[in-house]
C-alpha positions as CSV (number, residue, x, y, z in Angstrom):
1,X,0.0,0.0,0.0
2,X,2.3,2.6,-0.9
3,X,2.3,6.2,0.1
4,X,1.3,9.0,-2.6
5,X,4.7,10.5,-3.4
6,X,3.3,12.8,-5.9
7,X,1.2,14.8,-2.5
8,X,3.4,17.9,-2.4
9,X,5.1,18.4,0.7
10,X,7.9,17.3,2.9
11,X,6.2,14.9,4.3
12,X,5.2,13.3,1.0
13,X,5.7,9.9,0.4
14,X,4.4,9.3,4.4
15,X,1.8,7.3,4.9
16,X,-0.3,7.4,8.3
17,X,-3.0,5.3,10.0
18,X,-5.3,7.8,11.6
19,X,-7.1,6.0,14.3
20,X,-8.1,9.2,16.2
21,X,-11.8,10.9,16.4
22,X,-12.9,14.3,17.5
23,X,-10.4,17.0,17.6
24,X,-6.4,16.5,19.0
25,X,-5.8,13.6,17.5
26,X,-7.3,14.5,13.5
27,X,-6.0,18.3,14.6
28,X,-2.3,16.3,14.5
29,X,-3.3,14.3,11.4
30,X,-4.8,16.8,9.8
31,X,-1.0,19.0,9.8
32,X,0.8,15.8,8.4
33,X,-1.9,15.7,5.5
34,X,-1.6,19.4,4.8
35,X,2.3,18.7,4.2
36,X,1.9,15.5,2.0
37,X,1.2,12.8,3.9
38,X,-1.3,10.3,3.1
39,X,-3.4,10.0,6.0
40,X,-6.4,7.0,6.1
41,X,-8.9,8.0,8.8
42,X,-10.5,4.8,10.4
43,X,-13.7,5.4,11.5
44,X,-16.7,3.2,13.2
45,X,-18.8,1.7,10.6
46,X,-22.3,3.3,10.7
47,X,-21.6,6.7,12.7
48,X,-17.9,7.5,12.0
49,X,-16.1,10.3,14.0
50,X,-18.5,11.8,16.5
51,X,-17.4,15.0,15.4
52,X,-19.1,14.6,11.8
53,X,-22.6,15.2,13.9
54,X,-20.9,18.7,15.6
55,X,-22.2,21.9,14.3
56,X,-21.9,24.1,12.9
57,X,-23.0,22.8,9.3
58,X,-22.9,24.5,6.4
59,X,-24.8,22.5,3.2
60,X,-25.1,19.6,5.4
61,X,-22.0,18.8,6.2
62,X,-20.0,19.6,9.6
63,X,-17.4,22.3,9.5
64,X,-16.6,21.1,12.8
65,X,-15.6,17.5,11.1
66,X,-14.0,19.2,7.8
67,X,-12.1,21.6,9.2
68,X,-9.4,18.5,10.8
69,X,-10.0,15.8,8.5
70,X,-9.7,17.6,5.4
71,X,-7.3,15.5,2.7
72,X,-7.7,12.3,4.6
73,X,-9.1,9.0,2.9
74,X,-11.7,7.4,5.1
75,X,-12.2,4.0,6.2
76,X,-15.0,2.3,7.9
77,X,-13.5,-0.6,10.3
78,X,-15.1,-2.4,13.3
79,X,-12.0,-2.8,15.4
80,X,-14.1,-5.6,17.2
81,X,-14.6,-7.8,14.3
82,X,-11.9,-10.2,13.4
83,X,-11.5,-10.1,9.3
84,X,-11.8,-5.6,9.5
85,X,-9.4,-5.9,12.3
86,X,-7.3,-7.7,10.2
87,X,-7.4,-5.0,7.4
88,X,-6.3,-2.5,10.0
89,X,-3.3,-4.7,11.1
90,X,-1.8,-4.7,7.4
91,X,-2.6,-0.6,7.4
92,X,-0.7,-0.8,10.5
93,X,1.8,-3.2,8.9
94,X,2.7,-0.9,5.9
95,X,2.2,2.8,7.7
96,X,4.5,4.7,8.3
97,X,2.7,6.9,11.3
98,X,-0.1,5.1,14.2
99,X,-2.0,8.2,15.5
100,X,-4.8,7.3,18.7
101,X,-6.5,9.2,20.9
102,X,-8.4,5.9,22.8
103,X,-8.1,5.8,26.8
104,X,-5.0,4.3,27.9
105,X,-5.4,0.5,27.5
106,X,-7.8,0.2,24.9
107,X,-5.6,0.0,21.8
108,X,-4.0,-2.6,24.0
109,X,-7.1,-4.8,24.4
110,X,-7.9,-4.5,20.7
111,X,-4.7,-6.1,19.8
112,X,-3.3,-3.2,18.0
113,X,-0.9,-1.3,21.3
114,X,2.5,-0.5,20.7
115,X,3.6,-4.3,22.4
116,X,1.5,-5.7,19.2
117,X,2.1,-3.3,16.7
118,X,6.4,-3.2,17.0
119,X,6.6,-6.4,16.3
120,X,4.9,-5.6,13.1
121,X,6.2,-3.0,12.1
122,X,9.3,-1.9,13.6
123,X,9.9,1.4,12.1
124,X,6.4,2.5,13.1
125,X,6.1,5.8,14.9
126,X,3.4,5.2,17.3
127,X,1.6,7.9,18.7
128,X,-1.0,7.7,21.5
129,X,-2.9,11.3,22.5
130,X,-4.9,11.1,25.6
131,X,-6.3,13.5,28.7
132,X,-3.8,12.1,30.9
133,X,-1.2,10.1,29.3
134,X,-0.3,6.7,29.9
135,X,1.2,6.8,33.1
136,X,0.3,8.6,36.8
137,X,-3.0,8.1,39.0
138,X,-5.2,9.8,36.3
139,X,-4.5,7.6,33.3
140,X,-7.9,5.8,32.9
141,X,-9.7,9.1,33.7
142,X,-12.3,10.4,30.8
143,X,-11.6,14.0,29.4
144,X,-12.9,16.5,27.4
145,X,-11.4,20.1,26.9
146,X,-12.9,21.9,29.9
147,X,-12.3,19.3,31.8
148,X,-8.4,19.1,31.4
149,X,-8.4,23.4,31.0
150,X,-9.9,23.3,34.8
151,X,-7.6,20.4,36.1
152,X,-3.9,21.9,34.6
153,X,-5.1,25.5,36.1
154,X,-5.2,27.7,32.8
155,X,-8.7,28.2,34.1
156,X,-7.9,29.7,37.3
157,X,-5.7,32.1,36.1
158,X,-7.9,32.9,32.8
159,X,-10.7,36.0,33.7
160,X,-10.9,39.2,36.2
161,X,-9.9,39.2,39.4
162,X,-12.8,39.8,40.9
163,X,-14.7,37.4,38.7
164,X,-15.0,33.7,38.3
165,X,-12.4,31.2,36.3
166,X,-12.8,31.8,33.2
167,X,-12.5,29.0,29.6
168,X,-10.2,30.0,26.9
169,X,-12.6,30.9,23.7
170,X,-10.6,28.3,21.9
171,X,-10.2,24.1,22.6
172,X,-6.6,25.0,23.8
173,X,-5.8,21.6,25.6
174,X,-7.0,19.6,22.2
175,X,-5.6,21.7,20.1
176,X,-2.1,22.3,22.3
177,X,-2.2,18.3,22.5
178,X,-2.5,17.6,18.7
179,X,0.4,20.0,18.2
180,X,2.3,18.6,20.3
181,X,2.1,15.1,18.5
182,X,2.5,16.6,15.4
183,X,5.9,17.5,16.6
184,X,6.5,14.7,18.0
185,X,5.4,12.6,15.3
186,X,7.8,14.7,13.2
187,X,10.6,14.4,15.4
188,X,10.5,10.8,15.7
189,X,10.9,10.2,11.9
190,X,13.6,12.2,12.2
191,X,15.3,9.9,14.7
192,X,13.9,6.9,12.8
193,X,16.2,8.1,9.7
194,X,19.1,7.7,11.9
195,X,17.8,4.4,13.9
196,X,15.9,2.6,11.6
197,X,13.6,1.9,14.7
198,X,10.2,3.9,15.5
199,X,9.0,4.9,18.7
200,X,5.7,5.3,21.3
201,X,4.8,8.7,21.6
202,X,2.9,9.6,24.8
203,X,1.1,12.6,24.2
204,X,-0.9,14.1,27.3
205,X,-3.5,16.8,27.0
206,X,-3.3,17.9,30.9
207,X,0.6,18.2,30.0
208,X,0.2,20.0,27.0
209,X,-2.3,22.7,28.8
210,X,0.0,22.6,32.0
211,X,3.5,23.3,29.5
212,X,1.4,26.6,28.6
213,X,1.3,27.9,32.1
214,X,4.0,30.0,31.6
215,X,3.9,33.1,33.5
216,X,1.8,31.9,35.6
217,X,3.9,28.6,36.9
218,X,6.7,30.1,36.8
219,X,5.3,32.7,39.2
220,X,4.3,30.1,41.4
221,X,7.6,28.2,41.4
222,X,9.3,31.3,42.3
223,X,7.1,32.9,45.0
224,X,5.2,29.8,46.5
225,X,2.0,31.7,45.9
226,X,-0.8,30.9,43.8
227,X,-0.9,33.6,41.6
228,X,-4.6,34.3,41.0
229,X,-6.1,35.7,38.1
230,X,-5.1,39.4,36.6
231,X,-7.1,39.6,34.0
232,X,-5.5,40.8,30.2
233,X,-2.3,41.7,32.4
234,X,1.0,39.8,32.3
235,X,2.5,37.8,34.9
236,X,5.9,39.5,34.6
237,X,5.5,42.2,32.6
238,X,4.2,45.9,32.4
239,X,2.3,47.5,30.8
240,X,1.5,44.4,29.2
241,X,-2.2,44.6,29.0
242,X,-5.9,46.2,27.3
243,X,-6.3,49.8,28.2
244,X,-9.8,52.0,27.8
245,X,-9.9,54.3,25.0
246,X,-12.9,56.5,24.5
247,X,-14.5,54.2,22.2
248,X,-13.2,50.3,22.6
249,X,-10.5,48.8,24.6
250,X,-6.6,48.3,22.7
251,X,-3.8,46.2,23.6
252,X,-0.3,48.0,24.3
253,X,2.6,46.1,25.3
254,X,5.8,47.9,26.0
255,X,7.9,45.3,27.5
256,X,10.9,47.2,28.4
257,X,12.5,50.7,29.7
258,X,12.8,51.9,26.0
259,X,9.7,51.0,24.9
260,X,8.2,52.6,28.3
261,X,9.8,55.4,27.4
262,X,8.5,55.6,24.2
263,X,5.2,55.1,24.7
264,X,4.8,57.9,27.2
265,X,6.1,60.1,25.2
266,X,3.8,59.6,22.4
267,X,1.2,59.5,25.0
268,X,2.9,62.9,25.6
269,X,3.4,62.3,29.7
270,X,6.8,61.7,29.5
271,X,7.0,62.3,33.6
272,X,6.0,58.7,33.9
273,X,8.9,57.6,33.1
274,X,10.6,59.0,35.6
275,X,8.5,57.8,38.2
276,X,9.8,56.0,41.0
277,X,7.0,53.4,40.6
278,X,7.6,53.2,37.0
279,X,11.2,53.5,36.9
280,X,11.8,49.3,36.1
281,X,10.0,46.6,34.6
282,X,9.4,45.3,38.3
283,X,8.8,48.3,39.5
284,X,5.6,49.1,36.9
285,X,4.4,45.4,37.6
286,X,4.4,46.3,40.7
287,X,2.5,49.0,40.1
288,X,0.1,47.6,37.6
289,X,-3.5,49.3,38.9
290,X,-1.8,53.1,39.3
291,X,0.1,52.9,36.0
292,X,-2.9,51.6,34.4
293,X,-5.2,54.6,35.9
294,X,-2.2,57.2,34.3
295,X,-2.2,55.5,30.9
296,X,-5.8,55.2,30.5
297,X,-6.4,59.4,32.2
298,X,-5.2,60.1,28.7
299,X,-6.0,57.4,26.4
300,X,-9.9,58.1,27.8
301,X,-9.6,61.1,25.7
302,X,-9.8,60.0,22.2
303,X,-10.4,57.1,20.3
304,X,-9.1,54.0,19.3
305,X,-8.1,54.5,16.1
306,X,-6.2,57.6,17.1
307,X,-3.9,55.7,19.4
308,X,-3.4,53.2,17.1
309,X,-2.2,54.7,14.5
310,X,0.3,57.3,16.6
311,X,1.2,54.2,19.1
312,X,1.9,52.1,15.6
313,X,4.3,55.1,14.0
314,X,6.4,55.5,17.1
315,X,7.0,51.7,17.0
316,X,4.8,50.3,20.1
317,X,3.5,47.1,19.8
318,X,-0.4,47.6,20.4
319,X,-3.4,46.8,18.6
320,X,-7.5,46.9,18.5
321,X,-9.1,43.9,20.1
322,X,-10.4,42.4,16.5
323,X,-13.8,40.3,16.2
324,X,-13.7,37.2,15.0
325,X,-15.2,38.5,11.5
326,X,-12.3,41.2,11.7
327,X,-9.6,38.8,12.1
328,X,-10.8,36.3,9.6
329,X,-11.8,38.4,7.0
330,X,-8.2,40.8,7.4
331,X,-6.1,41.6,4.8
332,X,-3.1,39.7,6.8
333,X,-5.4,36.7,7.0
334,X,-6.0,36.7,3.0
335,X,-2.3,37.4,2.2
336,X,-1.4,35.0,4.9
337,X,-3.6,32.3,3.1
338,X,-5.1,31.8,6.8
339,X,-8.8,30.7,5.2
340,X,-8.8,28.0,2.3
341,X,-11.5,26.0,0.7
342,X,-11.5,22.5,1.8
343,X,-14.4,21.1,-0.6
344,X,-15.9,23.9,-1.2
345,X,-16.1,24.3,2.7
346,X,-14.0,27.7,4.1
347,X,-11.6,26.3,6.9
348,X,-8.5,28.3,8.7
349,X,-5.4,27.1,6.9
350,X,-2.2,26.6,7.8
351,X,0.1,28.2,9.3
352,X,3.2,26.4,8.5
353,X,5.0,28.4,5.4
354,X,7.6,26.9,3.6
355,X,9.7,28.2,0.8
356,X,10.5,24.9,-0.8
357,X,6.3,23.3,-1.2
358,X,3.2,25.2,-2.4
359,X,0.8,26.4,0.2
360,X,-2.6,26.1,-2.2
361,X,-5.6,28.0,-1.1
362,X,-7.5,25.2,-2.2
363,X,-7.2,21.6,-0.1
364,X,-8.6,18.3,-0.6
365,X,-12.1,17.6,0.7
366,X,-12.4,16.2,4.1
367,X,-14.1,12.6,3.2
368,X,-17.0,10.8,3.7
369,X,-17.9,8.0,5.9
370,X,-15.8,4.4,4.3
371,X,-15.7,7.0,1.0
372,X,-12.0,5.1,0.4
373,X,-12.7,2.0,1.9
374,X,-13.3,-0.3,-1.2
375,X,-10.4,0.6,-2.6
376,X,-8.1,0.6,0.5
377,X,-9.2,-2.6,1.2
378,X,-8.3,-3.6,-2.1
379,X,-4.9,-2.3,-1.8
380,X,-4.8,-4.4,1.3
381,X,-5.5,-7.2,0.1
């Protein structure tokens, strides 16, 4: 069954055997397809991925379900039923790439874990993404996005400080966990060029979500204290935050002495930065609420735009807090080629750029239910 090495792309000539449903596991999948690998997305007979009945729709079909699955080949298989299993032993034979996203255990019970598989296929790269991983007292436990986002603590220290935690507007343990494998996946056939041997990836979610912490566990680590939530502010670094304008709130980061100094003289109170509480970074973050009162005394007095567009010509990083329709529908986001047509479905694109493959604005269809299943079995035969 070989690989399509005409897919443009590094990754061409790859092929992987996608056993993973809903979103970190296809998210992962879905980035080794965009860069030429063949991915064959096994799916329950009947039903599928439980994301093709997510909305929202558009004609019918899922954007939910197309938007990580796009330029996959799909394949019904019931994993309990001896002769399908069988086909999806001789995918697993002659792929390059396992990706799963089953509890810990179950791969295992179906006869296809890493213990089965290796012997198989020795230069497989196995990769297993759960909410856990496979190790520790939480293992077996079930887990969605919120669920991991309020056990790693982004979702204490996400929202006001005088309101409650908060969820990210985006799946960020899925999709932070399906990046994650995709760079491990990528890493490992790296390593397998110089070994000859694959490897079992163990991919967590709650480790994923807990690596993006940052300022926040580092500020723990350092001070013992739990470090609360501080709204659009930074951790470690002021101003680093929105600010009031007369209109619409902005974002203005000046994350050092120079670009402190800048900013308030463009904001023409250069006395500011000469401030004994302003006179460092520490110093302003100490000083967070009064320097935030000072900035927005003045910014209060016009709007938005007129900030902007001073702050932007005296070189400090700031910006307008986009909508969603803003963002997509920029200019950036069109030159960027951050929206293609996946079937004639809009989907955000991707974001990895390379000088050396195309990056088309037009992708291959996510599939339908067993569409390539005939003929993969064929092959597999």
């Amino acid at each position: 069954m070989p690989a399509d090495p005409d897919r443009p792309g590094p990754l061409s000539g790859l092929l992987v055997a996608d056993f993973s449903r809903v979103l970190a596991g296809p998210f992962a999948a879905m980035m080794l397809a965009d860069l030429g690998a063949r991915v064959v997305k096994v799916e329950r007979p009947g039903t599928g991925d439980d994301s093709r009945g997510y909305g929202p729709f558009l004609d019918g079909r899922s954007l939910y379900f197309a938007r990580v699955n796009r330029g996959k080949e799909s394949i019904a298989l019931d994993l309990k039923d001896p002769a399908d299993l069988e086909v999806a032993r001789r995918l697993v034979t002659r792929a390059d790439v396992l990706l799963e996203n089953y509890r810990p255990g179950v791969m295992d019970r179906l006869g296809l874990g890493w213990a089965d598989v290796r012997a198989l296929n020795p230069r497989l790269v196995y990769c297993s993404v759960s909410g856990f991983g496979h190790t520790g007292p939480w293992r077996e436990r079930p887990a969605y996005d919120a669920v991991v986002q309020g056990l790693s603590g982004l979702m204490a220290v996400t929202g006001a400080a005088t309101g409650p935690p908060i969820k990210p507007g985006a799946p960020v343990a899925d999709l932070s966990a399906g990046l994650y494998a995709f760079g491990g996946i990528t890493s490992a056939l790296v390593g397998r060029s110089s070994t000859g041997l694959g490897t079992h990836l163990d991919i967590a979610m709650y480790d994923a979500t807990v690596s993006l912490l940052e300022g926040a566990a580092l500020s723990w680590l350092a001070t013992g204290v739990d470090p609360g939530r501080i709204g659009n502010a930074h951790f470690s670094i002021a101003p680093f935050d929105t600010f009031a304008c007369s209109d619409r709130d902005i974002t203005i980061c000046a994350a050092n002495d120079v670009l402190f100094g800048v900013l308030v003289t463009a904001l023409g109170v250069p006395r500011l930065a000469t401030d004994d509480r302003f006179g460092s970074n520490a110093a302003r973050h100490d000083s967070r609420g009064p320097l935030k009162a000072e900035l927005e005394a003045v910014l209060r007095g016009a709007p938005a735009d007129h900030w902007l567009a001073l702050l932007e010509a005296a070189g400090v990083p700031c910006g307008p807090i986009s909508s969603v329709a803003e963002a997509v529908a920029s200019e950036q986001t069109r030159v960027r080629n951050m929206v293609v047509e996946a079937g004639g479905l809009p989907a955000p694109g991707n974001p990895v750029k390379t000088s050396a493959w195309p990056d088309p604005a037009v992708r291959p269809a996510a599939p339908e239910l067993d569409e390539h299943g005939p003929s993969i079995r064929r092959e597999l035969a």
